[in-house]
N, CA and C atoms of all chains as a GROMACS GRO file, in nm:
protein
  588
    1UNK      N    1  -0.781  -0.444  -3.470
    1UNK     CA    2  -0.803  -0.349  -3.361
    1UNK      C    3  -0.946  -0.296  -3.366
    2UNK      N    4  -0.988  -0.227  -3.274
    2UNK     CA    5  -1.141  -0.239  -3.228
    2UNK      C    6  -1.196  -0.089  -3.266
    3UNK      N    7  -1.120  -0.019  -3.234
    3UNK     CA    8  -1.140   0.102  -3.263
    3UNK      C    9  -1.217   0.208  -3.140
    4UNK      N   10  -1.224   0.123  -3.027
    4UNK     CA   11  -1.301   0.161  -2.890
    4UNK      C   12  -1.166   0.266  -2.840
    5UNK      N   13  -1.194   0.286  -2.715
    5UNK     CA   14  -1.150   0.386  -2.617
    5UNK      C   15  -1.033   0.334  -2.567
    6UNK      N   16  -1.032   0.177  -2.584
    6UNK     CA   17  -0.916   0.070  -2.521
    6UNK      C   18  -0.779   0.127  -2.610
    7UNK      N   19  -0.741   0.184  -2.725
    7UNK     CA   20  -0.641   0.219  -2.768
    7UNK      C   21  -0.566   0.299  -2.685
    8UNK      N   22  -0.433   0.286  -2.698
    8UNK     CA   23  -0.330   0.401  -2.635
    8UNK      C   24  -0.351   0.465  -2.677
    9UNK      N   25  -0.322   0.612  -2.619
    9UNK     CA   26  -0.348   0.764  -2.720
    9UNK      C   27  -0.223   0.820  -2.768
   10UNK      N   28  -0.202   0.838  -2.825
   10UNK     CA   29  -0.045   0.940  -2.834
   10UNK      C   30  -0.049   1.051  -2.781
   11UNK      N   31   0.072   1.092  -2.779
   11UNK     CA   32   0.116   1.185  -2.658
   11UNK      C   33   0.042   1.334  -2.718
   12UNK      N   34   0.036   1.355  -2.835
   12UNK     CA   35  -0.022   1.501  -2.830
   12UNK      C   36  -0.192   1.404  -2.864
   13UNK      N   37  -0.240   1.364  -2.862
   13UNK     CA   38  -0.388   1.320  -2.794
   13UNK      C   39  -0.378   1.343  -2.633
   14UNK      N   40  -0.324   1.297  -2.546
   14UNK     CA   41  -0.306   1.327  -2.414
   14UNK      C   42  -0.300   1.509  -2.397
   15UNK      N   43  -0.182   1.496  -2.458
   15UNK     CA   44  -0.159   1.682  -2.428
   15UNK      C   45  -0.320   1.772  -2.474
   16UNK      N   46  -0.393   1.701  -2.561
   16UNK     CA   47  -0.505   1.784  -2.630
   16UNK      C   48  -0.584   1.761  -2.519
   17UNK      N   49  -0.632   1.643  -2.411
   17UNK     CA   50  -0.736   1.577  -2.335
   17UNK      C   51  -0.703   1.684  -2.196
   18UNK      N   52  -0.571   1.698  -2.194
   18UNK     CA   53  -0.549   1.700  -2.055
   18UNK      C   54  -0.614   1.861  -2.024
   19UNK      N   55  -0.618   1.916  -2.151
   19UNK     CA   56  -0.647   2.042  -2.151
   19UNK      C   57  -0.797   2.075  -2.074
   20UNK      N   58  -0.848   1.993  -2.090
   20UNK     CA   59  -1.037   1.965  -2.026
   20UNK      C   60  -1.006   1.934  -1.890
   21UNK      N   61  -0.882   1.844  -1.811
   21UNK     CA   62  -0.845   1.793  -1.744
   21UNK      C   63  -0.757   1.836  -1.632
   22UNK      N   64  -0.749   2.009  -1.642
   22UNK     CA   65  -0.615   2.071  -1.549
   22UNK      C   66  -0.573   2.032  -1.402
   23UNK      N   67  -0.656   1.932  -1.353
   23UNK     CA   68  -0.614   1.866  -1.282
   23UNK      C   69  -0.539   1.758  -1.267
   24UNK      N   70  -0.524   1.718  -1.386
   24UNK     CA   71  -0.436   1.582  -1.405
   24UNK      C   72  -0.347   1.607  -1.460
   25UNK      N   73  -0.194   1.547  -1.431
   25UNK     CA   74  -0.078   1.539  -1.469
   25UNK      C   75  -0.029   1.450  -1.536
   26UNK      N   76   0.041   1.415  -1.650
   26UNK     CA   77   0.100   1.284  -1.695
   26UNK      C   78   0.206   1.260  -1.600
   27UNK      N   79   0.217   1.162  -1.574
   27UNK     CA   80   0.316   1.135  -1.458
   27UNK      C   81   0.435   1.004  -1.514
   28UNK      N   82   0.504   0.941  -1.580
   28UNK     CA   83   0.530   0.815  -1.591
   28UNK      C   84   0.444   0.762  -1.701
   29UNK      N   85   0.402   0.808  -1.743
   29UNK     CA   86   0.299   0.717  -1.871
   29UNK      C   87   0.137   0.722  -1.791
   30UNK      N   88   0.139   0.787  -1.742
   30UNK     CA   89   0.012   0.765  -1.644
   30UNK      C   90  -0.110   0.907  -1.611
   31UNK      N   91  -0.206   0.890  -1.587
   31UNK     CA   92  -0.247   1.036  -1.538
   31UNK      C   93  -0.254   0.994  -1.348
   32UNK      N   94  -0.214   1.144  -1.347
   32UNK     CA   95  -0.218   1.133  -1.195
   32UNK      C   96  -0.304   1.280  -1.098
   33UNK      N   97  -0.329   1.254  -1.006
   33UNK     CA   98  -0.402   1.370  -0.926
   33UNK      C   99  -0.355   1.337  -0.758
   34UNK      N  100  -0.354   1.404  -0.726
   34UNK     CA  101  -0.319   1.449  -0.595
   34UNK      C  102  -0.458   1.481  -0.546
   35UNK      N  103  -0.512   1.459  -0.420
   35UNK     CA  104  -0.594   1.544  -0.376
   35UNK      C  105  -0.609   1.557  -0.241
   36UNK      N  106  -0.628   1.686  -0.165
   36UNK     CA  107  -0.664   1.689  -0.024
   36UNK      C  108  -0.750   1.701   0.072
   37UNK      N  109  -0.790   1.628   0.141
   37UNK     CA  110  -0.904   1.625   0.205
   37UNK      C  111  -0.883   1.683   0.373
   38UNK      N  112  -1.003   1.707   0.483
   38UNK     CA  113  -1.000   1.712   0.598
   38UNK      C  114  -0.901   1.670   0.685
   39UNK      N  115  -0.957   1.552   0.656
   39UNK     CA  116  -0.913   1.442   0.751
   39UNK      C  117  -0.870   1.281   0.724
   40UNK      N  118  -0.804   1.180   0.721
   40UNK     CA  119  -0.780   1.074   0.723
   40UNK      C  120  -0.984   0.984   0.716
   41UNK      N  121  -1.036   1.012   0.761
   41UNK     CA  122  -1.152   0.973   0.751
   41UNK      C  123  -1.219   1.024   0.598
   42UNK      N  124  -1.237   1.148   0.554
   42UNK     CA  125  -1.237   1.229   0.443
   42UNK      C  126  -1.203   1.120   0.342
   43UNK      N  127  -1.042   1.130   0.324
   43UNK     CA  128  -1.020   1.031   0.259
   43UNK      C  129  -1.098   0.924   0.271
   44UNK      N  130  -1.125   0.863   0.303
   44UNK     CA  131  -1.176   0.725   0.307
   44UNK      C  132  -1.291   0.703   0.240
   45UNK      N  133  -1.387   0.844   0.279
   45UNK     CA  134  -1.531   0.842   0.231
   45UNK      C  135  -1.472   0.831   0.032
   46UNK      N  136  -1.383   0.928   0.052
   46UNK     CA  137  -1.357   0.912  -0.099
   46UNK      C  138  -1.345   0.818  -0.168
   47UNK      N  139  -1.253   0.727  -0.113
   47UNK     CA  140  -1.112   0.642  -0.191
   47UNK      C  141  -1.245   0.576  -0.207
   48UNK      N  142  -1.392   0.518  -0.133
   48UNK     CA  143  -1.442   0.420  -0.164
   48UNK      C  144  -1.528   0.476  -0.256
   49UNK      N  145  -1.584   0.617  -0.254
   49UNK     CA  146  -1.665   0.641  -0.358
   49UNK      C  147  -1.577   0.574  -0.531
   50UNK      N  148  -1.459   0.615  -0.498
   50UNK     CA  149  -1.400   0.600  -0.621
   50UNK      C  150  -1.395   0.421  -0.641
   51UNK      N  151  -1.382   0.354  -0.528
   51UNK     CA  152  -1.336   0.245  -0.553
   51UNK      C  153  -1.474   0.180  -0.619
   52UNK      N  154  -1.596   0.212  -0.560
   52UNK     CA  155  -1.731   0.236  -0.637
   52UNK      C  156  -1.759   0.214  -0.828
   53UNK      N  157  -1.687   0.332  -0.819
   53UNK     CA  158  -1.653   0.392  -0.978
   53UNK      C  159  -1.582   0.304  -1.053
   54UNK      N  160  -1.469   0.315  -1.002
   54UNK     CA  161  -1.370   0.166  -1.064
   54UNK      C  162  -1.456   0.066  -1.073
   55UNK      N  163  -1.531  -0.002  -0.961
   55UNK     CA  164  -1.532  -0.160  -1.011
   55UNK      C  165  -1.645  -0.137  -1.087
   56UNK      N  166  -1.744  -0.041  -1.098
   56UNK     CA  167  -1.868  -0.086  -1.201
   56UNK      C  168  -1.793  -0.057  -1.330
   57UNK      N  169  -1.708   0.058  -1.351
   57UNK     CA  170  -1.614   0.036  -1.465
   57UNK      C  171  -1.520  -0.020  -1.526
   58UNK      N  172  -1.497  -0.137  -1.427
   58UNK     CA  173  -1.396  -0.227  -1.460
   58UNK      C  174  -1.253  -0.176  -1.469
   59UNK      N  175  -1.259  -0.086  -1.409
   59UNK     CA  176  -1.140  -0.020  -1.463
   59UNK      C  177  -1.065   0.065  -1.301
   60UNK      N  178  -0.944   0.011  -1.273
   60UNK     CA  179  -0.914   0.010  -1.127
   60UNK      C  180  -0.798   0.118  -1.155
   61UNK      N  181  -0.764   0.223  -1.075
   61UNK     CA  182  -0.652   0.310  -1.040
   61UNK      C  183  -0.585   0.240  -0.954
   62UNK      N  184  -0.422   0.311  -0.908
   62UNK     CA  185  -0.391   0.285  -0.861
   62UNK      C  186  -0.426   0.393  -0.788
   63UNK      N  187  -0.431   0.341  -0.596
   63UNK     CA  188  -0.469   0.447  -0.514
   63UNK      C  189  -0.418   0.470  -0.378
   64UNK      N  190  -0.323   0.564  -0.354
   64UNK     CA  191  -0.202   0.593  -0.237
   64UNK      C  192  -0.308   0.715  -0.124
   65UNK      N  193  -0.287   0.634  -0.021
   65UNK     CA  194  -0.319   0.708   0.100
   65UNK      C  195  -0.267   0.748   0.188
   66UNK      N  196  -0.219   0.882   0.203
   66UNK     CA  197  -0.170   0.952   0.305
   66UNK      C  198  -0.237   1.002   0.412
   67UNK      N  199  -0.266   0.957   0.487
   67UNK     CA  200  -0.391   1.033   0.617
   67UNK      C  201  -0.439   1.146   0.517
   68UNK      N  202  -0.403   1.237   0.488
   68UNK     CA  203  -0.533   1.367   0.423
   68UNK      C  204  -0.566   1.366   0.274
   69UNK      N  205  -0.442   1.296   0.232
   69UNK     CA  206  -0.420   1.288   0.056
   69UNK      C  207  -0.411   1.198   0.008
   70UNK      N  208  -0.501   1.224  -0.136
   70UNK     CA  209  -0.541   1.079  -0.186
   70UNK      C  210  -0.413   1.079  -0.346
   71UNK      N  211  -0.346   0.990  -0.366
   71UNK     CA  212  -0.312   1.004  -0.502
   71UNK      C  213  -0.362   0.916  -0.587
   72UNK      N  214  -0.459   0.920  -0.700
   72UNK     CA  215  -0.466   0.872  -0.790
   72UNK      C  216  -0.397   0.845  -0.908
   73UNK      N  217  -0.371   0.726  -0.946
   73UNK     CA  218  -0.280   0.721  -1.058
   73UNK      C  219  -0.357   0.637  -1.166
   74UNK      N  220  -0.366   0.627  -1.290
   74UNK     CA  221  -0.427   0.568  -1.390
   74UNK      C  222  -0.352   0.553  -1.558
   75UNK      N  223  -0.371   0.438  -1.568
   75UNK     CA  224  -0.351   0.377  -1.696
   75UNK      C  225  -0.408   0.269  -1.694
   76UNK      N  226  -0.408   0.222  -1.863
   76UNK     CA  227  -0.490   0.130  -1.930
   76UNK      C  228  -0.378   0.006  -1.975
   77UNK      N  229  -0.379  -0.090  -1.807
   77UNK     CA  230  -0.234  -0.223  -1.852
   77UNK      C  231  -0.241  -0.289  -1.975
   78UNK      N  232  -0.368  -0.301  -2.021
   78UNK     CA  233  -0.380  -0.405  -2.147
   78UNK      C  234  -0.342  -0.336  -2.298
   79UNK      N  235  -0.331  -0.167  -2.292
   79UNK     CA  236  -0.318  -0.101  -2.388
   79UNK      C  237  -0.200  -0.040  -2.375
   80UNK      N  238  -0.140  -0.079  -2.283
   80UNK     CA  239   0.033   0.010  -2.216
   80UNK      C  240   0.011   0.162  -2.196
   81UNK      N  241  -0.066   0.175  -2.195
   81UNK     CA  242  -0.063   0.352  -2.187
   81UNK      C  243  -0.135   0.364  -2.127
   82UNK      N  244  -0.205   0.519  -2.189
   82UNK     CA  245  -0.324   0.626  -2.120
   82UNK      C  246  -0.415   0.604  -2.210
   83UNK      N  247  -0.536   0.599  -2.187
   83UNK     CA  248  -0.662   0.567  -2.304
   83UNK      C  249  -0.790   0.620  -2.277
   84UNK      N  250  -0.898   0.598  -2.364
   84UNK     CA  251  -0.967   0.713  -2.317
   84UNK      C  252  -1.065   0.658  -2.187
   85UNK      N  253  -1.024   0.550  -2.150
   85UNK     CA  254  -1.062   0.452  -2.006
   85UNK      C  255  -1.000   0.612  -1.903
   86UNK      N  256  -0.908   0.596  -1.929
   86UNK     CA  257  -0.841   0.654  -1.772
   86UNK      C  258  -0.935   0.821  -1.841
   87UNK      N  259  -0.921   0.870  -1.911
   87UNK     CA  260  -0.988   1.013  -1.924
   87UNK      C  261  -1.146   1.005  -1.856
   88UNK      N  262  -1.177   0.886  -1.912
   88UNK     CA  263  -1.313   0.911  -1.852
   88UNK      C  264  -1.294   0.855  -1.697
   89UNK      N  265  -1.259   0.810  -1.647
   89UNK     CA  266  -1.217   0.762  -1.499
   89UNK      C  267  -1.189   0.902  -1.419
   90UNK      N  268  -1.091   0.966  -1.482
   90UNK     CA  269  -1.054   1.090  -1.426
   90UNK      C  270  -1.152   1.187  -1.404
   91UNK      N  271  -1.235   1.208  -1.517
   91UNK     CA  272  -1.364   1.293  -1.539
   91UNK      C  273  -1.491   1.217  -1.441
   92UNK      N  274  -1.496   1.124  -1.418
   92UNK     CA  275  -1.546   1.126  -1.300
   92UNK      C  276  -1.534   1.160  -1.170
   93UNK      N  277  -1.402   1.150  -1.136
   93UNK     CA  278  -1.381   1.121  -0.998
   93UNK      C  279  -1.348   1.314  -1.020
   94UNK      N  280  -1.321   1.380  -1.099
   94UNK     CA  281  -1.324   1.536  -1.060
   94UNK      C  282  -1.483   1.531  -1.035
   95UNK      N  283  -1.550   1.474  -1.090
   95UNK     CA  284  -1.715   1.515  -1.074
   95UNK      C  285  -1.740   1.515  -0.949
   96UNK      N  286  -1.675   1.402  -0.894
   96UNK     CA  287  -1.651   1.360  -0.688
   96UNK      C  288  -1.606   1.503  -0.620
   97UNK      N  289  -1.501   1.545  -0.659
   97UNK     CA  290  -1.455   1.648  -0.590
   97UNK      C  291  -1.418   1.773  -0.661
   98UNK      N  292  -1.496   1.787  -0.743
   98UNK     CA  293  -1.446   1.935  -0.801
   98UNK      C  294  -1.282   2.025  -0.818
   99UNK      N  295   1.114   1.353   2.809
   99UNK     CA  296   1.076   1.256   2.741
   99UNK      C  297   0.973   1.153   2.813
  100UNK      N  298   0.902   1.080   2.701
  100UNK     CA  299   0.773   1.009   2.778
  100UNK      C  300   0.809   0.892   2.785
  101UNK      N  301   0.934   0.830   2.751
  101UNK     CA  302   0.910   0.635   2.757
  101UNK      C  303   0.834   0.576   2.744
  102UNK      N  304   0.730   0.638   2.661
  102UNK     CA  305   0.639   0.549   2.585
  102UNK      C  306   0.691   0.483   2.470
  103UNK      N  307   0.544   0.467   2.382
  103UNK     CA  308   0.632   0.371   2.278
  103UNK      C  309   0.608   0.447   2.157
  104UNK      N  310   0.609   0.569   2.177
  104UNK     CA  311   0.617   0.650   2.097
  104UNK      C  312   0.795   0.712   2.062
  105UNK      N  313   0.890   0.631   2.095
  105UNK     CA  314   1.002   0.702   2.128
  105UNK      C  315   1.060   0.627   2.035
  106UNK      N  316   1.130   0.672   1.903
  106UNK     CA  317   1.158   0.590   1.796
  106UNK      C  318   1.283   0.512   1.826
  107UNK      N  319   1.250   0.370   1.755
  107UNK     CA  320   1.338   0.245   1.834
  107UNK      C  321   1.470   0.252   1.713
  108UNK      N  322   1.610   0.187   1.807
  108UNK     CA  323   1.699   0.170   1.753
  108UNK      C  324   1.693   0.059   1.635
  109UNK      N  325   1.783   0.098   1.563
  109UNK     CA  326   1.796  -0.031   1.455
  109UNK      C  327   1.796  -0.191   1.511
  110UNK      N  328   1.862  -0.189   1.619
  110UNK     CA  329   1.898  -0.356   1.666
  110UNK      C  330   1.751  -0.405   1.778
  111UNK      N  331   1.636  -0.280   1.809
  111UNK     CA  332   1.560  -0.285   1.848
  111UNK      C  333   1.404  -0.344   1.702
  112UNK      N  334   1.505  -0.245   1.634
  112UNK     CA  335   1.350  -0.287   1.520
  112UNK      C  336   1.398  -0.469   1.461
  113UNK      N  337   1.497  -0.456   1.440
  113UNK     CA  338   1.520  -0.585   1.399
  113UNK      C  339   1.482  -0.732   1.489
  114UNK      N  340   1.523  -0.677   1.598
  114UNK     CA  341   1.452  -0.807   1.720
  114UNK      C  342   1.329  -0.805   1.703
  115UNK      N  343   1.269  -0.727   1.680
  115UNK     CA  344   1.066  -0.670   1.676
  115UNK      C  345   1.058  -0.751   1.543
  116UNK      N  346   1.128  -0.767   1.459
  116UNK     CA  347   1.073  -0.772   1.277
  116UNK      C  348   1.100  -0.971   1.292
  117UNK      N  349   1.172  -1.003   1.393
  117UNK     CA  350   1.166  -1.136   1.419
  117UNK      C  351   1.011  -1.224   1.457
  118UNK      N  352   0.967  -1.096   1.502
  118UNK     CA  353   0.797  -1.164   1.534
  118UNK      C  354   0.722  -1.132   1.436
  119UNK      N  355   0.762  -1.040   1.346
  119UNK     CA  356   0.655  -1.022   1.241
  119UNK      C  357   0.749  -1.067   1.122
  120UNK      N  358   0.770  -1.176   1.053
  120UNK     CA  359   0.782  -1.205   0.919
  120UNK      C  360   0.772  -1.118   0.826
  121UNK      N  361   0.645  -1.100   0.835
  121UNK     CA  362   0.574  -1.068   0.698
  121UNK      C  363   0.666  -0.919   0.662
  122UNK      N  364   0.625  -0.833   0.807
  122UNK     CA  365   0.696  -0.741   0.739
  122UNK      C  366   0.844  -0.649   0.725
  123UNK      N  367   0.896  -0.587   0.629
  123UNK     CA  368   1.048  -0.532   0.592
  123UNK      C  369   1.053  -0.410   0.629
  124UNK      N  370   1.178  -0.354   0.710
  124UNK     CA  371   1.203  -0.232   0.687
  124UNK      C  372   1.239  -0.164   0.584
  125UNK      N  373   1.184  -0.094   0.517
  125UNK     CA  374   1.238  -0.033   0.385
  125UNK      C  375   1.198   0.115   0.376
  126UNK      N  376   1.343   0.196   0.393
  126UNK     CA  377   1.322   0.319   0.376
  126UNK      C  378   1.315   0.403   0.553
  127UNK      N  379   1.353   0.329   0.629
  127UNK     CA  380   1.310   0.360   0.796
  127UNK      C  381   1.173   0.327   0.814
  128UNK      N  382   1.099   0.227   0.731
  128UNK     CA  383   0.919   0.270   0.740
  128UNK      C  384   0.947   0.094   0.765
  129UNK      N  385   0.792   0.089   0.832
  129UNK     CA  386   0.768  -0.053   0.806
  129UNK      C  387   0.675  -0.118   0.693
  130UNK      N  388   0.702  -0.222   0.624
  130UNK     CA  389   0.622  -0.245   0.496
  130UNK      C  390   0.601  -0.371   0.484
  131UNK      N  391   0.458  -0.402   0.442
  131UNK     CA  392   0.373  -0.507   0.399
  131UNK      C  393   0.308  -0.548   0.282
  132UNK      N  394   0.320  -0.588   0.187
  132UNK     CA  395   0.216  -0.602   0.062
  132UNK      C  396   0.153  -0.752   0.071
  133UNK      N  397   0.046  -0.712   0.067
  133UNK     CA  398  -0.107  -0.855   0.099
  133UNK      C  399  -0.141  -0.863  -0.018
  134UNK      N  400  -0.172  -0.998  -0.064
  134UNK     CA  401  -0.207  -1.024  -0.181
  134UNK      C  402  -0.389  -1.018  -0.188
  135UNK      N  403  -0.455  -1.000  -0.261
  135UNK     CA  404  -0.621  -1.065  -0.223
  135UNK      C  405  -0.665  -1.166  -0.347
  136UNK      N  406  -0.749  -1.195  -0.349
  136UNK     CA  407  -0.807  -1.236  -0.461
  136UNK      C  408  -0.842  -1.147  -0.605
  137UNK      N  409  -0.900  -1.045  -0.527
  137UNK     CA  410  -0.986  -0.932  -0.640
  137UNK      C  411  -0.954  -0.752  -0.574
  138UNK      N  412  -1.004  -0.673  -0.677
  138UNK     CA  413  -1.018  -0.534  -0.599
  138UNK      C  414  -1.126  -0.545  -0.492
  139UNK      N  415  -1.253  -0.594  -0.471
  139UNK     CA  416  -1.333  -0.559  -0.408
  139UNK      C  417  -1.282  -0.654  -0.246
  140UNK      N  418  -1.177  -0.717  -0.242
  140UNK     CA  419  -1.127  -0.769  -0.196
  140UNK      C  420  -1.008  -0.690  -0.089
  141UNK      N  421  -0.990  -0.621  -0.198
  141UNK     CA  422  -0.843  -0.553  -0.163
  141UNK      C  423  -0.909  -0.399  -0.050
  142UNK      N  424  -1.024  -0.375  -0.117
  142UNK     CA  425  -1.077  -0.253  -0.018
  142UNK      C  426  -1.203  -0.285   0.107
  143UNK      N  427  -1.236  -0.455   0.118
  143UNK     CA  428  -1.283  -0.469   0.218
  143UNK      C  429  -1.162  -0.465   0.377
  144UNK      N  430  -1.072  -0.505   0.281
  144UNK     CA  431  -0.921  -0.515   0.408
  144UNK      C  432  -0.834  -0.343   0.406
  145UNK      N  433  -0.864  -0.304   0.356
  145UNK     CA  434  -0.872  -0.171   0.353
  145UNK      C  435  -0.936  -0.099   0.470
  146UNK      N  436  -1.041  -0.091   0.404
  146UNK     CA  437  -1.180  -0.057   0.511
  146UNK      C  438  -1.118  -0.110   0.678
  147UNK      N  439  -1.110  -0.205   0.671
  147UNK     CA  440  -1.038  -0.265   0.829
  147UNK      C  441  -0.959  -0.233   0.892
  148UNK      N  442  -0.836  -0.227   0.748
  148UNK     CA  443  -0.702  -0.111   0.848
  148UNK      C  444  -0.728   0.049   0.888
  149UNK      N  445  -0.838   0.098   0.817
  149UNK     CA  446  -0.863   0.222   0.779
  149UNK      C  447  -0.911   0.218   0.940
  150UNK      N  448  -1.055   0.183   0.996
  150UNK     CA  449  -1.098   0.164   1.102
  150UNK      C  450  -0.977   0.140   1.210
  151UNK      N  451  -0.919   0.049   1.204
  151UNK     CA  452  -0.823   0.010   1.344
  151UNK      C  453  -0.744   0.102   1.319
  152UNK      N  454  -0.677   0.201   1.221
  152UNK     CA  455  -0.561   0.350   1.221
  152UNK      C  456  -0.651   0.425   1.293
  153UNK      N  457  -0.780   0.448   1.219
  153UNK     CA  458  -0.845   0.552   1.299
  153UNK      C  459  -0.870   0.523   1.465
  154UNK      N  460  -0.920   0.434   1.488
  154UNK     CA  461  -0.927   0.391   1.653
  154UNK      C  462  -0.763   0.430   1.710
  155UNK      N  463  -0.681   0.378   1.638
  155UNK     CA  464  -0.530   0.453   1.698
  155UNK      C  465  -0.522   0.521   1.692
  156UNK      N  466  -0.571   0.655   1.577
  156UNK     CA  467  -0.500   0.757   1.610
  156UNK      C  468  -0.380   0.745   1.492
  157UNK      N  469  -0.337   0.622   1.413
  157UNK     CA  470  -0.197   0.581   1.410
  157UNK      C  471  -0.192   0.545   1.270
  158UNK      N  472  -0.220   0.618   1.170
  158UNK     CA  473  -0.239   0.628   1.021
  158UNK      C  474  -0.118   0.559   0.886
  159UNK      N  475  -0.156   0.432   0.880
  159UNK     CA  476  -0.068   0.346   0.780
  159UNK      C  477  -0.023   0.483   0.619
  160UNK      N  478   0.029   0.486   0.552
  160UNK     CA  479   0.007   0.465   0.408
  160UNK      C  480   0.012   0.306   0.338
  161UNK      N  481  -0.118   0.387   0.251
  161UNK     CA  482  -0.207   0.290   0.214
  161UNK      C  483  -0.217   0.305   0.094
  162UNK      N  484  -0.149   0.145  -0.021
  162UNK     CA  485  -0.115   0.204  -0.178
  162UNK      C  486  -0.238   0.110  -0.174
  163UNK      N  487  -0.326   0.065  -0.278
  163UNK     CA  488  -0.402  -0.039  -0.310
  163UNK      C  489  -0.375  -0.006  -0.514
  164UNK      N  490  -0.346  -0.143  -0.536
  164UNK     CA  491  -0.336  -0.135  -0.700
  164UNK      C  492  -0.365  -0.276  -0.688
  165UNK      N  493  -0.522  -0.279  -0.724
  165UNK     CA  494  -0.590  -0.390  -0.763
  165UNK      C  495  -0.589  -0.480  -0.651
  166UNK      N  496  -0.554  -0.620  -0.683
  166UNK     CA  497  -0.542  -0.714  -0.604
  166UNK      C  498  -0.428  -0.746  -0.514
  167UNK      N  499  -0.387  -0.582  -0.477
  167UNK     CA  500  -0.239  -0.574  -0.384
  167UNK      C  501  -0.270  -0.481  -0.310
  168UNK      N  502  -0.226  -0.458  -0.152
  168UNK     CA  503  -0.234  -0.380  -0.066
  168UNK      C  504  -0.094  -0.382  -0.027
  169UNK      N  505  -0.037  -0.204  -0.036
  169UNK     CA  506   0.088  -0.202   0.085
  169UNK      C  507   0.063  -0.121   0.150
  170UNK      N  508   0.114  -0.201   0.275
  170UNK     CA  509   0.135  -0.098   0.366
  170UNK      C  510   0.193  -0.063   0.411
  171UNK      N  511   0.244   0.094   0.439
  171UNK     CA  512   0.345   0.175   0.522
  171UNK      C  513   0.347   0.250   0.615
  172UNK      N  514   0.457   0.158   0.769
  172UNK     CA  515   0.430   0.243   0.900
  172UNK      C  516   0.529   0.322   0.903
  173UNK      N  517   0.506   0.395   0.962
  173UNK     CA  518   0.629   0.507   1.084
  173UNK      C  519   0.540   0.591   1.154
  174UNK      N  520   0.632   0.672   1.240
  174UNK     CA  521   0.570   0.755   1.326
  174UNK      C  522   0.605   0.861   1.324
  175UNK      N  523   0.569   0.971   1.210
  175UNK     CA  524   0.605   1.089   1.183
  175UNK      C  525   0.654   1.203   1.333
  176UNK      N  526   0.613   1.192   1.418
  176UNK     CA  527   0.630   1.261   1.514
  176UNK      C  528   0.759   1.255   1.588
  177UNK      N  529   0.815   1.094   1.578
  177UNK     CA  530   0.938   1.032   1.630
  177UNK      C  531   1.041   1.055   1.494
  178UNK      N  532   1.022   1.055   1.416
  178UNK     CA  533   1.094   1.068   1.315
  178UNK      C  534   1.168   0.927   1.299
  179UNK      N  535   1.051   0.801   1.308
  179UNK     CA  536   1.111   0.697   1.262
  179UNK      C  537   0.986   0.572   1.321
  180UNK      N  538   1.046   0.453   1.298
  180UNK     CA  539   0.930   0.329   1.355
  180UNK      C  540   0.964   0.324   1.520
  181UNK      N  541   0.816   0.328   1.592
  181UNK     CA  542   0.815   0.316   1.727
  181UNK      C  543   0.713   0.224   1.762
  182UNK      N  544   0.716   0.158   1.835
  182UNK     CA  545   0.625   0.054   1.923
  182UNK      C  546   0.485   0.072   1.871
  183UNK      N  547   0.418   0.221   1.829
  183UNK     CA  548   0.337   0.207   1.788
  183UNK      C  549   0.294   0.122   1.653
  184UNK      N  550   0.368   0.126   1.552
  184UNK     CA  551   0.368   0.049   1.419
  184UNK      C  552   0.426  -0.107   1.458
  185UNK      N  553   0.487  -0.158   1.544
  185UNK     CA  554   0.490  -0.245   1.533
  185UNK      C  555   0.333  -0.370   1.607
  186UNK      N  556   0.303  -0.220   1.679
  186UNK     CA  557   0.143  -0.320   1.739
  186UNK      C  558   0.052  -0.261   1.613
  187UNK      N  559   0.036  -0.151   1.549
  187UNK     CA  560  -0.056  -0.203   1.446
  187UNK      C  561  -0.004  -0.280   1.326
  188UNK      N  562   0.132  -0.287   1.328
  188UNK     CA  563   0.165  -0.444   1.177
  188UNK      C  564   0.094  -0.525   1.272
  189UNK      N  565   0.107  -0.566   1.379
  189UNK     CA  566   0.040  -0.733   1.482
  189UNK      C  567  -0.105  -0.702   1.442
  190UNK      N  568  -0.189  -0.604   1.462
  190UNK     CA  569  -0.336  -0.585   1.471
  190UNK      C  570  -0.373  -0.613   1.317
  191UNK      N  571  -0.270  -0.558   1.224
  191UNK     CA  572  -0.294  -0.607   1.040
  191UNK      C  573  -0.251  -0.747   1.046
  192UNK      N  574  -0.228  -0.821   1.090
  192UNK     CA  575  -0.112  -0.941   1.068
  192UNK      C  576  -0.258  -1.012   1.129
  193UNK      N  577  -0.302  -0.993   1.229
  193UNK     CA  578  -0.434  -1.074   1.281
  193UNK      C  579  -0.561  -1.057   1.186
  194UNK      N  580  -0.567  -0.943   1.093
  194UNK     CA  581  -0.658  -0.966   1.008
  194UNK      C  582  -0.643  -1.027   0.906
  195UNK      N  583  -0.525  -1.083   0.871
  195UNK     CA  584  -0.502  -1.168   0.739
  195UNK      C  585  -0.412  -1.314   0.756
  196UNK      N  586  -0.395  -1.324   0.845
  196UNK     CA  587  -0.282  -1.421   0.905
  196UNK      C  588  -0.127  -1.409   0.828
   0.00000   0.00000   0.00000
């Protein structure tokens, strides 16, 4: 094992992260965020900033669009869990929208 | 009432309609599609497309994208079910991907 960020975290590692993170929820094995925007357009400007983020990071959310609300969902498939991929993923995209 | 096609269609109505569109299932009273792509950057150029033709309608899909998968989900919140409108934008999505 590598010893990188790619490891699963255990659950009180998550519970310690999420604390920096009060926007994110464990959801299913996953972190998740909700967020609301204007308008159906709003969204959009977003989902791509993020989709932005993802691909130079290699690292893709899952991402649900409701005309105003965006849900983000994240985990690390190759590590079965939450890792410190999705923390830093998350910590960006709050940087997007505060 | 308007007799438009905003007037949510009977079951034996959506089912004659779902004869022209294959691709997609009723599931849940909604109408649903999942497109395969090649890649993510793939998955949010066809994105971007439906995003544009909802907005020109007026007529707002949900929109999951996880990676190299797009679903999509119609109804017509206002009718309280699928109306003529979702079945011409599944045709207008169905022409962007065959």
């Amino acid at each position: 094992m590598s010893g990188t960020s790619v490891e699963k975290m255990s659950e009180s590692e998550i519970k310690s992260a999420l604390e920096d993170l009060p926007k994110w929820n464990e959801v299913g094995g996953e972190l998740q965020r909700t967020i609301q925007f204007d308008d159906f357009v709003a969204s959009m400007v977003f989902v791509n900033r993020v989709a932005d983020a993802a691909e130079s990071d290699a690292h893709h959310p899952d991402i649900l669009i409701r005309y105003n609300k965006v849900t983000l969902t994240l985990s690390t498939h190759d590590a079965g869990g939450i890792t410190g991929k999705d923390f830093r993923l998350a910590s960006t995209i709050d940087d997007m929208v505060g």
